[in-house]
C-alpha positions as CSV (number, residue, x, y, z in Angstrom):
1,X,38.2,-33.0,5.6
2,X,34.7,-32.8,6.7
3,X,31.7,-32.2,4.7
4,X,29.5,-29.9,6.5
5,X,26.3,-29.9,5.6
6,X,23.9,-26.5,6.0
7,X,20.8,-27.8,6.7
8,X,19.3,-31.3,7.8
9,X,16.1,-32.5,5.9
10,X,13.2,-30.6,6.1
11,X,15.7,-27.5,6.9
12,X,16.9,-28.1,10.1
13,X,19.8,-26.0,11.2
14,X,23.1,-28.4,11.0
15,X,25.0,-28.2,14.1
16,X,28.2,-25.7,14.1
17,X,30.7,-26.4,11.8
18,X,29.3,-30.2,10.6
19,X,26.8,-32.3,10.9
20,X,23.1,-32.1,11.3
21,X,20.7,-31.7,14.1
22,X,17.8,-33.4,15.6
23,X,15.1,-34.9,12.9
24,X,12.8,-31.6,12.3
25,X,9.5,-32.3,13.8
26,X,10.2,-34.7,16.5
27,X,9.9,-38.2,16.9
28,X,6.6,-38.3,15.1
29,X,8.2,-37.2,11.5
30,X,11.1,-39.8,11.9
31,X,11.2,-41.5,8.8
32,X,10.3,-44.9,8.5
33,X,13.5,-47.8,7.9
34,X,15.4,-50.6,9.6
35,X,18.4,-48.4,8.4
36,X,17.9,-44.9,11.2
37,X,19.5,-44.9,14.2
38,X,17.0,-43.9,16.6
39,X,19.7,-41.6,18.9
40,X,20.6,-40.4,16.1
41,X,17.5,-39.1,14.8
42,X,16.6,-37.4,18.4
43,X,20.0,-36.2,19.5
44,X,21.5,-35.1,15.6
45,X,24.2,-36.9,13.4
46,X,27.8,-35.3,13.8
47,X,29.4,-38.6,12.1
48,X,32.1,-37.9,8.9
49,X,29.6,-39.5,6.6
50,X,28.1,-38.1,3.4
51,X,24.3,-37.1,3.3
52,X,23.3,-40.1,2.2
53,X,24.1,-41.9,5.2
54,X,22.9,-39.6,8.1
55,X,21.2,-41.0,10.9
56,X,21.8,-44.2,9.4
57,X,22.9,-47.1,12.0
58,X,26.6,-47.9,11.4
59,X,25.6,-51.7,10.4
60,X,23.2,-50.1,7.8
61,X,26.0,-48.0,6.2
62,X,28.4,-51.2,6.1
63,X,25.4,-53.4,4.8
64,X,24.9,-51.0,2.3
65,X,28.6,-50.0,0.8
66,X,28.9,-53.9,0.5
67,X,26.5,-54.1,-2.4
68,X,28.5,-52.1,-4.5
69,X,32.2,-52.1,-2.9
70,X,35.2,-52.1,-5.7
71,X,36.9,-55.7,-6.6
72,X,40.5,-54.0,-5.6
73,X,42.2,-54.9,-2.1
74,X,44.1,-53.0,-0.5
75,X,47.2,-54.2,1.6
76,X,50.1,-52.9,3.7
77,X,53.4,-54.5,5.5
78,X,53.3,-53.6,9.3
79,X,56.4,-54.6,10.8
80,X,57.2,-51.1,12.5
81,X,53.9,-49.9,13.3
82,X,53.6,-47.4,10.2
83,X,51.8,-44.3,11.6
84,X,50.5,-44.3,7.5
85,X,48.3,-47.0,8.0
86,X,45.6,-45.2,8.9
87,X,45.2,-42.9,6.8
88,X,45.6,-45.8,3.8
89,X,42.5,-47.1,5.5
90,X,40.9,-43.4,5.3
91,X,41.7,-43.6,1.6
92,X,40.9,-47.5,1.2
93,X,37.1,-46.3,2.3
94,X,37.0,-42.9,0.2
95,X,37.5,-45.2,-2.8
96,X,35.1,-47.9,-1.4
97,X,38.2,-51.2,-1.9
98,X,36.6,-54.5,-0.8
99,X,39.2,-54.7,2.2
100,X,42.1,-53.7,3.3
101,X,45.0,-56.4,4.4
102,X,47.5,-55.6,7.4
103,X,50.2,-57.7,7.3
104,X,52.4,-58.5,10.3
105,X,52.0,-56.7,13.6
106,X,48.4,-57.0,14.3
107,X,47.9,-53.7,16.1
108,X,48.2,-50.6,14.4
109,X,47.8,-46.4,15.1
110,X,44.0,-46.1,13.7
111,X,44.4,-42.1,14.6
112,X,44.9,-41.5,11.1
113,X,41.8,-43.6,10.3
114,X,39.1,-41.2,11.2
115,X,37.2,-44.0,12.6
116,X,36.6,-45.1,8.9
117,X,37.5,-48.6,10.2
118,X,34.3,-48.9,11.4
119,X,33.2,-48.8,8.2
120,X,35.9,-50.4,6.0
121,X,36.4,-54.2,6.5
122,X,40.1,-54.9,7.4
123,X,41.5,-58.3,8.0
124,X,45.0,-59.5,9.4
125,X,47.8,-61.8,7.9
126,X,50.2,-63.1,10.0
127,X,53.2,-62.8,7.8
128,X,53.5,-62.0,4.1
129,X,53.2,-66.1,3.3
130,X,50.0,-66.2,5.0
131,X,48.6,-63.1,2.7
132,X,49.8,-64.5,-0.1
133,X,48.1,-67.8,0.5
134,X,45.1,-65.8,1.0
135,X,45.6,-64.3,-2.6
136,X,46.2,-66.9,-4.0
137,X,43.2,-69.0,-2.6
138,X,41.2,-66.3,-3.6
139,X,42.9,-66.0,-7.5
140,X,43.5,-62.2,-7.0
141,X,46.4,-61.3,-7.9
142,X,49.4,-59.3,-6.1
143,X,50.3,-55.7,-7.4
144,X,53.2,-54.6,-5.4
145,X,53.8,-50.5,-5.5
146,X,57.2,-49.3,-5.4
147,X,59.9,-47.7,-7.3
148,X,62.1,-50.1,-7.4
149,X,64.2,-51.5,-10.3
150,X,61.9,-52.5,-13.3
151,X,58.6,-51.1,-11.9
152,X,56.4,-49.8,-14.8
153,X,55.1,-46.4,-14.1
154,X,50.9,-46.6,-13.0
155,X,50.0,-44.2,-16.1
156,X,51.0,-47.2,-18.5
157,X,51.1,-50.2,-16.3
158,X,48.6,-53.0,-16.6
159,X,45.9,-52.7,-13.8
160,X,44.3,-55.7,-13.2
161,X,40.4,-54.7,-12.2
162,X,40.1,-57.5,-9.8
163,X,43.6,-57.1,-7.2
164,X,45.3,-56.3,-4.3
165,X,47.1,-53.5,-4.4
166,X,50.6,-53.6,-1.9
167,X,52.3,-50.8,-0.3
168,X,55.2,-50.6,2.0
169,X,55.9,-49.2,4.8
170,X,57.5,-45.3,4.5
171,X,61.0,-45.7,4.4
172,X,62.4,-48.9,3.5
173,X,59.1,-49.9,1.0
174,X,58.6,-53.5,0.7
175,X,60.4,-56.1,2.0
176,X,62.0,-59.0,-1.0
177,X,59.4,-61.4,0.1
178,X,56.7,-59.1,-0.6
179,X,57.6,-58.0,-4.0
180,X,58.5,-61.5,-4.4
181,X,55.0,-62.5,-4.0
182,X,53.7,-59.9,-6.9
183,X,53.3,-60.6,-10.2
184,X,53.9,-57.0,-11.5
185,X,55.7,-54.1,-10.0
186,X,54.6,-51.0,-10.7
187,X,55.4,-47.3,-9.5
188,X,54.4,-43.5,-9.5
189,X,56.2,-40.9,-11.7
190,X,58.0,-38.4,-9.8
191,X,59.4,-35.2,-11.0
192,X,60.8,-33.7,-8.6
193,X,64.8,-34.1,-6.6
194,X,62.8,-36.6,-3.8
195,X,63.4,-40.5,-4.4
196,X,60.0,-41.6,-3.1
197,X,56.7,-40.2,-1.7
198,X,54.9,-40.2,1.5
199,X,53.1,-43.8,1.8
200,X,49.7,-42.5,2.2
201,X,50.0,-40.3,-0.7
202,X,51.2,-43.4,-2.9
203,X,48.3,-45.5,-2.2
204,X,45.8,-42.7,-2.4
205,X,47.5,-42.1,-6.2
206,X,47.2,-45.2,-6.9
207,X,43.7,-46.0,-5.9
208,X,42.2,-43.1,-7.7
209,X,43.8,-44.1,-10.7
210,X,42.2,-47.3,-9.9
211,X,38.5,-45.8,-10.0
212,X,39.7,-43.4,-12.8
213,X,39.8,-46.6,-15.0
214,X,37.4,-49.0,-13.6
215,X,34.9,-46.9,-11.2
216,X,31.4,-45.7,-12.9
């Protein structure tokens, strides 16, 4: 969803439907900081970005959402190009996670995205060994999300504030190594005749409950 904003500073007429315009005034009343795009500034800013960040250089916004970026990861199994990916990573940078982890095919369908990769950092594991070496190295530990046997439910789970959170791909979940690699399980409460949720919706759950606890 976009955030359409009415009018640019100084009250310049936001372009139809989202966005904002030119810089009111002209070149002259730019403002002044390493952070403004200058294109942006003369031609208007149509980006998906809240108001804080218009006419800011894409760099600049990255820069800046890495001085305060949550110490939760995010990662997801990619062995059948899951079309869910992308909009995990939509979610990942909503809730501002530190990175989000593909694991296994190294390409994958970033329509879904928004073009919020540009602004979330993602990095690529091999295979699930080669991610959990990562973790490990790193002394994060794994959280796997699914509702299999034994999984505690997120509402009373133990949710470590520094972590990676795993998710699987829709339909078959995670694969034994990965949940293998985790030291806790845990899952979403369902209530309904449906054995499992969309993926995207399960990793958007389970960030927010994420910054519910931890987020200021």
């Amino acid at each position: 969803m976009t955030n359409p904003t009415p009018e640019g500073p100084g009250g310049s007429a936001a372009q139809p439907g989202y966005g904002v315009g030119p810089w009111p005034g002209g070149s002259d009343a730019w403002p002044v900081g390493e952070q403004y795009d200058p294109e942006l500034l003369a031609e208007g800013d149509t980006r998906n970005v809240i108001d804080r960040y218009r006419y800011w250089r894409m760099e600049a916004i990255v820069a800046d959402l890495d001085t305060h970026r949550h110490p939760f990861h995010v990662a997801i199994e990619n062995w059948q190009h899951d079309m869910n990916i992308g909009s995990i990573v939509r979610s990942a940078n909503a809730f501002l996670a530190d990175t989000v982890h593909i694991i296994g095919r190294r390409r994958w369908n970033k329509r879904g995205a928004m073009v919020t990769d540009r602004y979330q950092h993602v990095v690529h594991h091999e295979d699930v060994a080669a991610f959990t070496a990562w973790a490990t190295a790193e002394g994060i530990p794994i959280i796997a999300v699914d509702n299999v046997e034994g999984a505690v439910p997120v509402d009373r789970a133990e949710l470590p504030r520094s972590c990676v959170l795993l998710f699987g791909q829709e339909g078959p979940g995670l694969s034994a190594e990965a949940l293998a690699a985790a030291s806790a399980h845990i899952e979403i409460t369902q209530y309904g005749s449906t054995r499992s949720i969309n993926a995207s919706a399960a990793a958007a759950v389970i960030m927010y409950e994420w910054c519910r606890r931890y987020a200021s």
